[in-house]
C-alpha positions in Angstrom: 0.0 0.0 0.0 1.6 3.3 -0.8 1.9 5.9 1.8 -0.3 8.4 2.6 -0.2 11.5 0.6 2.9 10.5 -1.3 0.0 9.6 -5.0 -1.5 13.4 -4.9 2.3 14.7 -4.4 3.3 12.2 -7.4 0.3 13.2 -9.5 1.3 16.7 -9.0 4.4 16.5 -9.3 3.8 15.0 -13.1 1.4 17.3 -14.2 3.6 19.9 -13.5 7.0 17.6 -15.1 4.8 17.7 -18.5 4.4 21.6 -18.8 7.9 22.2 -18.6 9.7 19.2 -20.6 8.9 17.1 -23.2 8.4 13.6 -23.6 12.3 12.4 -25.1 15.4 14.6 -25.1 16.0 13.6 -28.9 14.5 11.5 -31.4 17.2 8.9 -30.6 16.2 8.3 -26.8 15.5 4.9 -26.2 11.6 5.6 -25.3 11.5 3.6 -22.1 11.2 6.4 -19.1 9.7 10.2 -20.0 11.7 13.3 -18.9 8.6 14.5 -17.0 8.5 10.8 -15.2 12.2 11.2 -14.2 11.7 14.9 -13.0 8.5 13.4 -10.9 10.9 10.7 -9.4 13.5 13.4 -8.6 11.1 15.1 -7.2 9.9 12.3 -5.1 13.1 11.9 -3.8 13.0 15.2 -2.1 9.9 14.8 -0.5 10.9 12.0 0.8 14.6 12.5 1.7 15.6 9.6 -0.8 18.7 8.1 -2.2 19.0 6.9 -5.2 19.2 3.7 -4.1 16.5 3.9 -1.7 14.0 5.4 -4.7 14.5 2.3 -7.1 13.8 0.3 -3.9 10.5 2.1 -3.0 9.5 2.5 -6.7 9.8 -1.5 -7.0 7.6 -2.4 -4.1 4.6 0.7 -4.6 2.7 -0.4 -7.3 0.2 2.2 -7.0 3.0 4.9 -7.3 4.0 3.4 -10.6 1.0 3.6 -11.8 0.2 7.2 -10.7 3.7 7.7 -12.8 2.6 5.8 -15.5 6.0 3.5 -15.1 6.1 -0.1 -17.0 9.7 -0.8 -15.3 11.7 0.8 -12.6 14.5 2.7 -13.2 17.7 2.0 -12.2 19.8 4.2 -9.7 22.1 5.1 -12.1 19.6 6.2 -14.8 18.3 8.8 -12.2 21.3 9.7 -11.1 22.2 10.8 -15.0 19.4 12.6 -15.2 19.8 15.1 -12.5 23.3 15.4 -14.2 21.9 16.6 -17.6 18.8 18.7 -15.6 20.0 22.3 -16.5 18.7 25.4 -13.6 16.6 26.5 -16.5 14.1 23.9 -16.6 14.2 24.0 -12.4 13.1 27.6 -13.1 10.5 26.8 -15.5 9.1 24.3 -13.0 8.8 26.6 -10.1 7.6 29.1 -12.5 4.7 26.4 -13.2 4.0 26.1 -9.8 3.9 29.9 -8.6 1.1 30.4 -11.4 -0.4 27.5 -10.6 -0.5 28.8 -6.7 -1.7 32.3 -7.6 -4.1 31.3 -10.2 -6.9 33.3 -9.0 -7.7 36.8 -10.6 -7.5 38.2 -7.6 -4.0 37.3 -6.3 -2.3 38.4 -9.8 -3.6 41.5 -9.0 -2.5 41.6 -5.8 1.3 42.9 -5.2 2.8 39.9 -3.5 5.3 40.4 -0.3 8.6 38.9 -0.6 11.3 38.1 1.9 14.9 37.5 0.7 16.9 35.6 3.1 19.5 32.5 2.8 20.4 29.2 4.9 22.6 26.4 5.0 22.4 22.7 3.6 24.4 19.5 5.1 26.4 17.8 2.5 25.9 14.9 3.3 23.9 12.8 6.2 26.0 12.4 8.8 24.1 12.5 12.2 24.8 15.9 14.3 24.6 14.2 17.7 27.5 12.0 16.0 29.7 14.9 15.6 29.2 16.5 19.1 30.0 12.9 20.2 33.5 13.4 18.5 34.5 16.9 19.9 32.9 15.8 23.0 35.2 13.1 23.4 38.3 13.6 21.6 38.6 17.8 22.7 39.9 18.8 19.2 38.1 21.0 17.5 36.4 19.4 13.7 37.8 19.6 10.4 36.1 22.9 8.8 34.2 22.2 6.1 32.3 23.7 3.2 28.3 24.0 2.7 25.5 24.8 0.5 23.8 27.8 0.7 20.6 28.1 -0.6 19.3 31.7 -1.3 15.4 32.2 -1.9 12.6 34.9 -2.0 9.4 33.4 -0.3 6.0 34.8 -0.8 5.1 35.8 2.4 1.4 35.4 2.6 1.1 31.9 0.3 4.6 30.6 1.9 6.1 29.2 -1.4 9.1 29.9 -3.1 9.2 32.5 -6.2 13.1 32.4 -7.1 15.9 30.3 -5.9 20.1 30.3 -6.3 22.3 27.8 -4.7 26.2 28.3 -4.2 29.0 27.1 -2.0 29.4 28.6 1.6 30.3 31.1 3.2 29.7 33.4 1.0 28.2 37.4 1.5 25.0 36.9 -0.9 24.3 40.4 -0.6 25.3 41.2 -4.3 22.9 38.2 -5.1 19.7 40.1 -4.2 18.9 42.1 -7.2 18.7 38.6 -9.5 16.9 36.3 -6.8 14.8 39.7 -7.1 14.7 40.0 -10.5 13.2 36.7 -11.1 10.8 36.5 -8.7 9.4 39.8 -10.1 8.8 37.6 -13.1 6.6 35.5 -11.5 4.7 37.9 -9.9 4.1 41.7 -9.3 5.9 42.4 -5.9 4.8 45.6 -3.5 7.4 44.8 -0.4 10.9 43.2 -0.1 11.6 42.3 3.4 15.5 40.8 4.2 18.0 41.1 6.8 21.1 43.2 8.0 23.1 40.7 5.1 21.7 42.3 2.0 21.9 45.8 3.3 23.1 48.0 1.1 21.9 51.1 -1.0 22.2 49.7 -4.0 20.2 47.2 -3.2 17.7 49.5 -1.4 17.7 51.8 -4.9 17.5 48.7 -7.7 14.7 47.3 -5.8 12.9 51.2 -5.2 13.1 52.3 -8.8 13.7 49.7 -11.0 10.7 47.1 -9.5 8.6 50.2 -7.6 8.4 48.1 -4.8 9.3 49.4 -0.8 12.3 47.7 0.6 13.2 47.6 4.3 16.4 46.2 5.5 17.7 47.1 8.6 21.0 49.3 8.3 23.7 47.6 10.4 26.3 47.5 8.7 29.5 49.5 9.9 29.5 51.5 13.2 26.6 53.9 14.4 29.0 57.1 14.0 29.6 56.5 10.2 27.3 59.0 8.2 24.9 57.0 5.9 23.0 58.5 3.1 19.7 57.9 1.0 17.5 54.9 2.1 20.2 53.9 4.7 19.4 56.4 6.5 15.5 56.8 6.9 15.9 53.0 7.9 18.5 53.9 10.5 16.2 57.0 11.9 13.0 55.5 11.6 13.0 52.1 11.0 9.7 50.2 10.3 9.4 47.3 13.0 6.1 46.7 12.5 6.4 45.8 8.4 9.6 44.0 9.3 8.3 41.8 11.8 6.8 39.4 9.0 10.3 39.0 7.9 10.2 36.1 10.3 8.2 34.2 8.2 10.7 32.9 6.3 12.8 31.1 8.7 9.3 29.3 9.5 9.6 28.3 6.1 13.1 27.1 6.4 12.0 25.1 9.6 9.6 23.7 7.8 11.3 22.5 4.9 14.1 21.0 7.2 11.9 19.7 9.5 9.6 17.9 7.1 11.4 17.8 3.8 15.4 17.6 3.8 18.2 19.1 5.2 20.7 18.0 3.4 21.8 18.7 -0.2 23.5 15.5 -1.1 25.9 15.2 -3.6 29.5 14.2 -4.2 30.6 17.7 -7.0 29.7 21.0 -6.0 26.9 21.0 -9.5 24.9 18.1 -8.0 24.5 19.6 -4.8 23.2 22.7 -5.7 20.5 21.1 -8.1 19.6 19.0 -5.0 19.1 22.2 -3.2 17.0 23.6 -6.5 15.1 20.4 -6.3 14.2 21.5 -2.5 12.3 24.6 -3.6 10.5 22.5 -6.2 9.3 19.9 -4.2 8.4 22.6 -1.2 5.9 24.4 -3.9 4.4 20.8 -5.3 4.1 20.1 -1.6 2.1 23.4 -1.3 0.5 23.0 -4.4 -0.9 19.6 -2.9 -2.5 21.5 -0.2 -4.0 24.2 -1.5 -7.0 23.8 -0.7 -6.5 23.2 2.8 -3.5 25.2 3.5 -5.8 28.5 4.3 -4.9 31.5 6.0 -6.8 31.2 9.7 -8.3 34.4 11.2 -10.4 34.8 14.6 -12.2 37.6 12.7 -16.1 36.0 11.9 -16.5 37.6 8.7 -13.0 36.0 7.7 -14.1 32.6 9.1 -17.3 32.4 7.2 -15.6 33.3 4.2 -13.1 30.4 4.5 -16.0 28.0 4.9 -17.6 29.1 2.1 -14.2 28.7 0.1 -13.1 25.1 1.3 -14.0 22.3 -1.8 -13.9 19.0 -1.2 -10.6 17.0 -2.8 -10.5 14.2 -4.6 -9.5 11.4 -2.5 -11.3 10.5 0.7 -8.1 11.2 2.8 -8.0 14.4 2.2 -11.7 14.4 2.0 -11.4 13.7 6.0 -8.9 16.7 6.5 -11.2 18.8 4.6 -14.5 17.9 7.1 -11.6 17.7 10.5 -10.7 21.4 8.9 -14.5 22.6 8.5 -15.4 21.4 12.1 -12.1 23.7 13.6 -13.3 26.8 11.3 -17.1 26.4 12.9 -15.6 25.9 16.2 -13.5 29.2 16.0 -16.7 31.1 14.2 -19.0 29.7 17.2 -16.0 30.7 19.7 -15.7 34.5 18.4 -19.8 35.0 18.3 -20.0 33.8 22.3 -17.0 36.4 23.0 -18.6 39.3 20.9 -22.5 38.4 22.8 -20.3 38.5 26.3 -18.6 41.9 25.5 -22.0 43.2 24.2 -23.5 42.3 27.9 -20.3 44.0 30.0 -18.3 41.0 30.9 -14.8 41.9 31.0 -13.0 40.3 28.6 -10.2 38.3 30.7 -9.7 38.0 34.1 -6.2 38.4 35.7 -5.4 35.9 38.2 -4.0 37.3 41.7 -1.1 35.0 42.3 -0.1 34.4 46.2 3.2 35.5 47.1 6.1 32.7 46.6 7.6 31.5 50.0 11.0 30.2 50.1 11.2 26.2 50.1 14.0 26.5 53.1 14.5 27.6 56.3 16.1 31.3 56.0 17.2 30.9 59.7 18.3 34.2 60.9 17.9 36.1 57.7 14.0 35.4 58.2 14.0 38.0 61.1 17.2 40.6 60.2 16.5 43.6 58.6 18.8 43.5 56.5 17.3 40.9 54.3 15.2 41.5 51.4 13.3 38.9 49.7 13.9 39.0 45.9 11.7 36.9 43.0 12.5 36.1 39.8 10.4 36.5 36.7 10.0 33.0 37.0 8.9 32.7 40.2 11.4 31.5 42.3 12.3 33.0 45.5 16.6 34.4 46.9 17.7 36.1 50.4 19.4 38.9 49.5 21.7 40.6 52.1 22.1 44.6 51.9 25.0 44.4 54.3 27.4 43.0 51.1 26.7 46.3 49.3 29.0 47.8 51.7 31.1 45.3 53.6 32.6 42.3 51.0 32.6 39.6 53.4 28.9 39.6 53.5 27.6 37.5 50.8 25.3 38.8 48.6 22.9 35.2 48.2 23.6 33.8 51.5 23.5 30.0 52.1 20.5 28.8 53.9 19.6 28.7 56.9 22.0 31.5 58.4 22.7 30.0 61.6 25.2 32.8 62.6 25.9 36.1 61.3 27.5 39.4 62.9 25.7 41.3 61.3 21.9 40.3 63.1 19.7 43.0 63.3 16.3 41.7 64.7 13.5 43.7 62.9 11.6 46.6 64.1 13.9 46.5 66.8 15.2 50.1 68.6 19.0 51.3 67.6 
């Protein structure tokens, strides 16, 4: 039995193979696996966190995922492997340019000017477990051999959370010459109105090519050099009054990169630097098929009623009865959110307050003070967290009180019973 939501993912991911290649790369192909089929399996692979070992494997035992791919034989390991050697960054492009107008299909969100974060992480080269190399230091106190990595640069639609452009290079590296064509492209795809990114790509060139050449507002914090330099243009309406409140949504992009690592790959394998970085192109592809797959039930949640009532008129049933189910489990959560914001709106309507503050009791200290609980000199301190210290006023002035005594204080020369006279 194939595994649950790996067919629509498949399904997709061909659909959207066949728009962007055709069937044979000459007339003299040997006409026994597709170019789309091949892209889908690729694809596969990075939804899965395959090898190509493991993907010849799971094709062979999933008969329902060859026939979603329309596959008479499986494809040997190395046959894949050839393929991502002649897959070119242009097609990769094509294919997320498939899927972005595939995602913003609707009238409505072409016309809309589409936020965009720029922002860049890293990729393993290989799989080597983490806890495996703290291990090493750990026990052999040298510090590790320094390594390369990939870096994967992208510009994310903030609202729909897919990506528009990608570019993949080896690390470290500044990328912040790299935002005016990871830019560029996505502008392609759609109309932008806001470019959010971080203190990396700050610059005012960057500030002016994305101002005047896309007419689109830019805010990047200016940190770079020190606060007395004198910084002109752009620069320096960001460092006088820098928007926090448009910049906060910047954060949505390391979601995103959380996401994909967390639930997609984190790892751009590959033994040559030109494999890895079309493993780390396939990433972003397979992240927008994976959106694609849940569009329908990947909606934007509100507490507002209005807002509510429109996503339930909005959510369509799917095709298959799994994410049939997903769609009703959603529709119950909308009504329950819809019934939940009517009962607080009829409560504020009668003059219930809105929340009640708690009065939390005074923390007592889980040991004996001893003396300290009687001397004025002691003053009880809490923490944010709600834990409880003696502190003694005498060590402000005299070092060989301590500041935290140790309880209980059975002795001290400096006792001074409370409230009593001089």
């Amino acid at each position: 039995m194939a595994e649950v939501g790996l067919l629509p993912f498949a399904r997709i991911a061909l659909q959207v193979s066949r728009a962007v290649l055709p069937r044979y790369r000459s007339r003299f192909s040997k006409r026994q696996f597709t170019q789309p089929q091949l892209l889908a399996i690729l694809c596969l692979m990075r939804y899965e966190d395959w090898t190509f070992r493991e993907a010849e494997v799971r094709l062979s035992e999933h008969r329902e995922l060859r026939q979603v791919l329309g596959l008479v034989s499986v494809p040997d390991f190395t046959t894949l492997y050839r393929f991502l050697q002649r897959l070119d960054d242009q097609t990769i492009d094509r294919a997320v340019g498939e899927t972005v107008r595939r995602l913003r299909g609707s009238l409505r969100q072409k016309r809309k000017r589409a936020r965009v974060a720029v922002d860049a992480t890293g990729l393993a080269q290989g799989a080597v477990s983490t806890f495996f190399m703290r291990r090493m230091h750990h026990h052999g106190q040298k510090p590790l051999p320094w390594r390369h990595w990939l870096k994967w640069v992208v510009a994310v639609d903030l609202d729909q959370q897919f990506v528009l452009s990608q570019l993949a290079r080896r690390g470290p590296w500044n990328d912040c010459a790299n935002l005016p064509p990871v830019v560029e492209a996505a502008s392609q795809q759609t109309r932008i109105g806001l470019v959010l990114a971080d203190a990396e790509f700050d610059s005012e060139r960057n500030h002016t090519y994305i101002r005047k050449r896309l007419g689109a507002q830019s805010v990047i914090p200016a940190k770079r050099g020190k606060k007395t330099w004198r910084v002109h243009g752009v620069r320096a309406e960001m460092r006088r009054a820098f928007p926090q409140r448009l910049y906060r949504r910047r954060s949505l992009i390391e979601s995103l990169f959380s996401s994909v690592k967390r639930n997609l790959s984190a790892r751009a394998p590959g033994r040559s630097l030109r494999a890895q970085m079309r493993q780390a192109l396939l990433l972003g592809l397979s992240l927008n098929l994976y959106r694609l797959k849940h569009r329908r039930l990947s909606l934007r949640m509100s507490t507002e009623p209005n807002r509510v009532m429109q996503q339930l008129l909005t959510v369509q049933e799917a095709p298959d009865g799994w994410a049939d189910a997903q769609v009703r489990v959603r529709r119950g959560f909308l009504w329950c959110r819809l019934l939940r914001a009517a009962v607080w709106r009829f409560g504020v309507a009668l003059g219930y307050p809105s929340s009640v503050k708690e009065v939390k009791a005074p923390a007592e200290l889980e040991t004996d003070p001893g003396l300290c609980g009687s001397c004025r000199h002691c003053r009880r301190v809490e923490s944010s967290r709600g834990s409880v210290f003696v502190f003694c006023e005498l060590s402000l002035g005299d070092p060989d009180f301590a500041k935290y005594p140790r309880l209980p204080v059975l002795s001290c020369r400096g006792y001074e019973m409370k409230n009593a006279s001089p």
